[in-house]
C-alpha positions as CSV (number, residue, x, y, z in Angstrom):
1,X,72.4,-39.7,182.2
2,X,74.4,-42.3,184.3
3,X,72.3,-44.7,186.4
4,X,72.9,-45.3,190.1
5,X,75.1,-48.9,190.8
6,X,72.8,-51.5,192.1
7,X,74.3,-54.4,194.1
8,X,71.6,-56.9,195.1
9,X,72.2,-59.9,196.9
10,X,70.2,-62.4,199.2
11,X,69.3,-60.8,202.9
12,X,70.2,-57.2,201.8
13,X,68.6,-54.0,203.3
14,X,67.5,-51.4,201.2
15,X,66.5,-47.6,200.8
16,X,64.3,-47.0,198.2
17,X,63.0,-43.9,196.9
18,X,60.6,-42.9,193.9
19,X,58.8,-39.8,192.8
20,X,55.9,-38.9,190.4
21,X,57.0,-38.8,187.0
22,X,58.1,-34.6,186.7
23,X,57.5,-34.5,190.5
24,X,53.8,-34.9,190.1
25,X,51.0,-36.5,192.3
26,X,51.4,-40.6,192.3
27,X,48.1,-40.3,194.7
28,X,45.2,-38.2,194.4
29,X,42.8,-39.6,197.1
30,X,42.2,-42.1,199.8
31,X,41.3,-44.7,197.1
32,X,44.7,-44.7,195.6
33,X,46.4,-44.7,198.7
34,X,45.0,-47.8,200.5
35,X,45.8,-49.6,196.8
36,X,49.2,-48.2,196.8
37,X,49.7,-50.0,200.3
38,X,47.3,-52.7,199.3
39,X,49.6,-53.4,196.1
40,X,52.9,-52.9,198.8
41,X,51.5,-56.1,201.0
42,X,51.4,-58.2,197.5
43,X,54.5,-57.3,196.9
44,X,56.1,-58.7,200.1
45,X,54.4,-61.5,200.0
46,X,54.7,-62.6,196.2
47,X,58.6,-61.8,196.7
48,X,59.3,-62.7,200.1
49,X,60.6,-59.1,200.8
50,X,59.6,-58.2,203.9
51,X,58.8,-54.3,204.3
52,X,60.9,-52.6,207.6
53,X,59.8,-49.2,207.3
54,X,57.5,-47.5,204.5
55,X,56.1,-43.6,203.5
56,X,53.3,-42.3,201.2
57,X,53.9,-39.2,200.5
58,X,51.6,-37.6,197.5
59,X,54.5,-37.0,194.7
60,X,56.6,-39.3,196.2
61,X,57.3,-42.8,198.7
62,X,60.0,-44.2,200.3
63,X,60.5,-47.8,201.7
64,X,63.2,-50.1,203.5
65,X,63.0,-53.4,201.8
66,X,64.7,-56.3,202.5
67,X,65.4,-59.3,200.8
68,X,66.2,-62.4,201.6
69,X,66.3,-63.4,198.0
70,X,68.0,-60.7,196.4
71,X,65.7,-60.3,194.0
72,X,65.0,-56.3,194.6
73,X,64.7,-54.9,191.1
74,X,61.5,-58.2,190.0
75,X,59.9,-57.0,193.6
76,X,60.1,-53.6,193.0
77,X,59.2,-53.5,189.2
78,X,56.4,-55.7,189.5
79,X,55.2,-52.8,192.4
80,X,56.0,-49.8,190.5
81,X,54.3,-51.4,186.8
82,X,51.5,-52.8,188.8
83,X,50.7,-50.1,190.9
84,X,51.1,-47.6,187.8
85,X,48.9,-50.0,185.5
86,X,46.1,-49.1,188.0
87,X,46.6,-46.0,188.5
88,X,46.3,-44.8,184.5
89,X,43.3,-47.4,184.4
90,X,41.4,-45.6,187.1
91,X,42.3,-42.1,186.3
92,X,42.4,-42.2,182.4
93,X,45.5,-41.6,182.2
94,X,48.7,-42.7,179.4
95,X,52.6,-42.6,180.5
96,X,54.3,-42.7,183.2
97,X,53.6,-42.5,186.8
98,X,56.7,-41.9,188.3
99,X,59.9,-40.5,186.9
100,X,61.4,-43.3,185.9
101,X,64.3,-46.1,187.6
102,X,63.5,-46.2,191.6
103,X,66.8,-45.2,193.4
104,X,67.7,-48.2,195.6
105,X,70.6,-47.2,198.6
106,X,72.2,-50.5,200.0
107,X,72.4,-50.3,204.1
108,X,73.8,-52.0,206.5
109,X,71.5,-53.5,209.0
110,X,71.7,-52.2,212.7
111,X,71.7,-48.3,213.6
112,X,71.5,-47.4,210.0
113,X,68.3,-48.8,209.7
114,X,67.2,-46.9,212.4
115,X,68.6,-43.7,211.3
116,X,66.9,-44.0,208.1
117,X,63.6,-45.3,209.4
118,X,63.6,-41.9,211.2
119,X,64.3,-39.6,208.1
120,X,61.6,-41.6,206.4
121,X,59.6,-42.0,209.3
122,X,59.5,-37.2,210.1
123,X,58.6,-36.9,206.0
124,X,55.2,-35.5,207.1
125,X,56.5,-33.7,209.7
126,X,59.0,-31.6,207.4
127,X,56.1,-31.1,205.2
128,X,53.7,-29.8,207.8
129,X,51.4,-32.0,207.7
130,X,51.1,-33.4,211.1
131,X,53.0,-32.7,214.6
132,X,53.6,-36.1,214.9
133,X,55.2,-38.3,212.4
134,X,53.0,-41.5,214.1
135,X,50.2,-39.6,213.3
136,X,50.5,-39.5,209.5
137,X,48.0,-42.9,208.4
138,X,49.9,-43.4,205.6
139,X,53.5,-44.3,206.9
140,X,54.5,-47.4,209.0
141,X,55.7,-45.2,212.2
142,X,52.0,-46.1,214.0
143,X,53.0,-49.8,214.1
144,X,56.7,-48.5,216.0
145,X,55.0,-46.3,218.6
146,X,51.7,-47.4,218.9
147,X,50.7,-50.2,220.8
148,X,49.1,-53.3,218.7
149,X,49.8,-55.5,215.8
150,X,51.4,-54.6,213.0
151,X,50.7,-56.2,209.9
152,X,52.4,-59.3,208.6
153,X,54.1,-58.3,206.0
154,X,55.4,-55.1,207.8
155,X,58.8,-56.1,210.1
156,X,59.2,-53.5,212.9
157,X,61.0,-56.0,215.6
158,X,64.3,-55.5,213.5
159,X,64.4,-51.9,214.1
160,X,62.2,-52.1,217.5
161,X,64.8,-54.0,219.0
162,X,67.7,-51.6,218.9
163,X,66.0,-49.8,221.1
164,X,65.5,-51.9,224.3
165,X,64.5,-55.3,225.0
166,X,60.5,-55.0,226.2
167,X,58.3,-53.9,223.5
168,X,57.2,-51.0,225.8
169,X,60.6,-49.4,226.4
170,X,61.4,-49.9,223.1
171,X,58.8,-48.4,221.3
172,X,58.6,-45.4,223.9
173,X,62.5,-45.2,223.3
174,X,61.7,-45.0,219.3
175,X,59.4,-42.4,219.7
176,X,61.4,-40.1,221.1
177,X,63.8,-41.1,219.1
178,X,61.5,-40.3,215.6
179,X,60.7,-36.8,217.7
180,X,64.0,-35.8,217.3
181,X,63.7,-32.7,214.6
182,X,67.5,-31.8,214.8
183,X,68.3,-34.9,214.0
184,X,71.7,-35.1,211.1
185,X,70.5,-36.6,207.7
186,X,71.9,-40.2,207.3
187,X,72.8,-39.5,203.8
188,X,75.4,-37.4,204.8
189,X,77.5,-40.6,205.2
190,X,76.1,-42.5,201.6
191,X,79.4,-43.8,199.9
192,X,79.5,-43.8,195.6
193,X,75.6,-42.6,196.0
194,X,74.5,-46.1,196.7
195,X,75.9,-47.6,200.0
196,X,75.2,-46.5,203.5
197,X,77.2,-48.5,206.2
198,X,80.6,-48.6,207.8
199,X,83.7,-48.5,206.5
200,X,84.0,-52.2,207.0
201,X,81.0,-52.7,205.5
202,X,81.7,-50.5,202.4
203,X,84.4,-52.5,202.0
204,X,83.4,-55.8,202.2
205,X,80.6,-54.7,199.4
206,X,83.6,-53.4,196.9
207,X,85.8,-56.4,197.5
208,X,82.7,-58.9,196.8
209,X,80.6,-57.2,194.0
210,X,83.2,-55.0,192.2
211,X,85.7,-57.0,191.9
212,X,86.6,-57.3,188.3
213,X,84.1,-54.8,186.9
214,X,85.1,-52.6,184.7
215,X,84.6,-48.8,185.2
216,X,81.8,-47.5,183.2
217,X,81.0,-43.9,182.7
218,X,77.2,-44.8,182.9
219,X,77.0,-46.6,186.3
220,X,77.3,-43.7,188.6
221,X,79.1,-43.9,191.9
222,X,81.3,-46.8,190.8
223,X,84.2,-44.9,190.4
224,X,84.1,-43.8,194.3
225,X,83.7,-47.4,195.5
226,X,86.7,-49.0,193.4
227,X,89.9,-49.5,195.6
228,X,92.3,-46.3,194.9
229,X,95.9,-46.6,195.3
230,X,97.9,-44.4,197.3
231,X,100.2,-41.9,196.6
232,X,103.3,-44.0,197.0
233,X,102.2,-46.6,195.4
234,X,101.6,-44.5,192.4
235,X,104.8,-43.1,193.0
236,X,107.2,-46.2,193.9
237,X,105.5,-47.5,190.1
238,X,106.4,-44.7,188.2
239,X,109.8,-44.3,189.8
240,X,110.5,-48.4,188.8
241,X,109.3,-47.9,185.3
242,X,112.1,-44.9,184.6
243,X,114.4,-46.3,186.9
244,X,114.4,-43.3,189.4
245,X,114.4,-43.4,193.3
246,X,111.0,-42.4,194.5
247,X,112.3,-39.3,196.5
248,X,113.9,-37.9,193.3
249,X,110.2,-37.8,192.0
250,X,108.9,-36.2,195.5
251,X,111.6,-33.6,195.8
252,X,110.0,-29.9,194.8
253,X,111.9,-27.1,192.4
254,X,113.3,-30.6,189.5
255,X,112.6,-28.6,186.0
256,X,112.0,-30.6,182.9
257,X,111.1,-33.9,185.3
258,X,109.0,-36.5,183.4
259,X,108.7,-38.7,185.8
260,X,107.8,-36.2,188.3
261,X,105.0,-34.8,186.1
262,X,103.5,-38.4,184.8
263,X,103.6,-39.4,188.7
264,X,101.8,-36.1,189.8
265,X,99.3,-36.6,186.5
266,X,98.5,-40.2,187.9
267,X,98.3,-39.6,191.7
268,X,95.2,-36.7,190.8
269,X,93.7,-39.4,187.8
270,X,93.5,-42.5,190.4
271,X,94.9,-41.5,194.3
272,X,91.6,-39.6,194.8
273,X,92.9,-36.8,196.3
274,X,92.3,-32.9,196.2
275,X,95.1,-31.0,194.8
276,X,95.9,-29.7,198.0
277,X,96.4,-32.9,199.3
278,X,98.3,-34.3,196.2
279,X,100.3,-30.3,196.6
280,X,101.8,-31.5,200.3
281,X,102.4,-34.9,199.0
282,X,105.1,-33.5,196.3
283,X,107.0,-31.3,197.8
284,X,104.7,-28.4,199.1
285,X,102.8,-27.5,196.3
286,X,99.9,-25.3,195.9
287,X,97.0,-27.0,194.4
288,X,96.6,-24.1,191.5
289,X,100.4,-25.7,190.7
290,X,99.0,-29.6,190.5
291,X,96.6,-28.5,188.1
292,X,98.9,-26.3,185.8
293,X,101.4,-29.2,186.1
294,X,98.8,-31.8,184.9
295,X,97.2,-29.8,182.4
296,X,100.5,-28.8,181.1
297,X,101.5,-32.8,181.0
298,X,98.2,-33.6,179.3
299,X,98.3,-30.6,176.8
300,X,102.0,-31.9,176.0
301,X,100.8,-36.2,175.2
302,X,99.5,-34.4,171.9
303,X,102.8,-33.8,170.3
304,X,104.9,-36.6,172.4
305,X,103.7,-39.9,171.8
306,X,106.3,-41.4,173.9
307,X,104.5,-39.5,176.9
308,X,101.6,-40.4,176.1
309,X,102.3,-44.3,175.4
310,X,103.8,-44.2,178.8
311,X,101.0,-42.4,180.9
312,X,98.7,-45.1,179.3
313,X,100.7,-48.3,180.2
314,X,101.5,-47.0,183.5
315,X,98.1,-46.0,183.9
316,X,96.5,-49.6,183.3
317,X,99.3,-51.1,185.4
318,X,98.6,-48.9,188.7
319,X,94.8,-50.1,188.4
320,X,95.5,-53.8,187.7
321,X,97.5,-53.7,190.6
322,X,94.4,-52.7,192.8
């Protein structure tokens, strides 16, 4: 099974999520609960990670972390092996408490962090157990509605004040805000199923952590965030290498074309695009006739190494050039 990318660098924002190890309780009373948050206050403390938004749930618990240090994945283990270290003491029990590596999503700060401190903040809520997510004890939502301190190690001015300037408007504001039930996921928008942020943003993580770094089958998501080259790029390569015009390649009803079929085989492998897409690129094709035509180009590298030698060095050139 591939693991999810994890970028971490100093004064990031994260998402992170963990359940019980096959879905199974990680709490079972009122005990474990206040040591779970007990053991979450150590946490940001020992690491300097300060905690923006957090849920308890009983199989499961989310958090937004960030941290300063970039040192997520010492904070978080030392949480998850501490916490776990009590709970088999307490309760008996051997193996693991939760299901294995916590999923981390990188955000960027500002209305992101809002929308996801809502999704965490209406957990209860979508599981029936109270009305009112600032009603559920064992979430950070109180500290955002309610009035009074919250504690330390808990920062709720960060997302507070997106919301209005007096801590009165604003936490009214966030509160209807949180009510809102019909309210889109912000996962819908989660790029290479680890980064949540604008397109500028999304960028600026690829062109400063992934520069370089080779794409490996079991670091999933990576392939989504590497830069992809267009179409004519692929095509304006391919049409240099065998010395053709680019339109030749683009022109629809050329038989026996090689460089046609090694530029429509590359555009699907690295451009990205649906065969649909790739189909109106080149000349109006159907996307049923992109796959025949690159199936039919791979079946034939088997028997014509010349084909195959050239796919491959004009494969590793396209994604050099990127």
């Amino acid at each position: 099974m591939s693991r999810a990318l994890r970028i971490e660098y100093p004064g990031a924002f994260y998402h992170v999520l963990n359940r019980g190890q096959r879905r199974e309780a990680i709490v079972r009373d009122e005990r474990d609960r206040e040591r779970f948050v007990s053991d979450l206050e150590r946490t940001a403390k020992l690491f300097c990670t300060p905690i923006h938004a957090y849920c308890l749930m009983t199989n499961h618990l989310h958090l937004i972390v960030e941290t300063p240090e970039g040192n997520l994945s010492r904070a978080m283990h030392w949480l998850h092996a501490g916490y776990a270290g009590y709970y088999n003491r307490r309760h008996r029990c051997n193996g693991h408490v939760f299901q294995g590596r916590f999923k981390a999503l990188l955000i960027e700060a500002g209305t992101y962090l809002e929308a996801v401190s809502r999704y965490i903040h209406r957990n209860p809520v979508r599981a029936g157990m109270v009305s009112r997510p600032w009603n559920y004890p064992w979430s950070s939502c109180r500290y955002f509605v309610r009035s009074g301190k919250a504690p330390a190690w808990l920062e709720v001015d960060r997302i507070l004040g997106g919301f209005a300037r007096g801590n009165t408007a604003a936490r009214r504001r966030y509160a209807a805000y949180v009510s809102e039930a019909d309210a889109p996921s912000p996962f819908d928008e989660v790029v290479g199923a680890s980064i949540l942020g604008s397109e500028g943003f999304v960028r600026w993580v690829r062109d400063s952590f992934l520069q370089g770094r080779e794409n490996t089958s079991d670091v999933a998501g990576l392939t989504d965030l590497r830069c992809r080259p267009e179409v004519d790029d692929v095509v304006a390569q391919v049409a240099g290498y065998y010395g053709v015009r680019p339109g030749n390649i683009l022109i629809r009803g050329r038989k026996n074309s090689r460089e046609r079929d090694v530029a429509i085989y590359l555009a699907r492998e690295l451009a990205g695009l649906t065969g649909r897409e790739l189909g109106c690129r080149f000349g109006g094709l159907k996307g049923a006739g992109i796959a025949m035509r690159c199936a039919r180009t791979l079946g034939r590298t088997a028997e014509d190494r010349r084909l195959a030698r050239d796919i491959a060095h004009l494969h590793l050139k396209i994604a050099q050039s990127e």
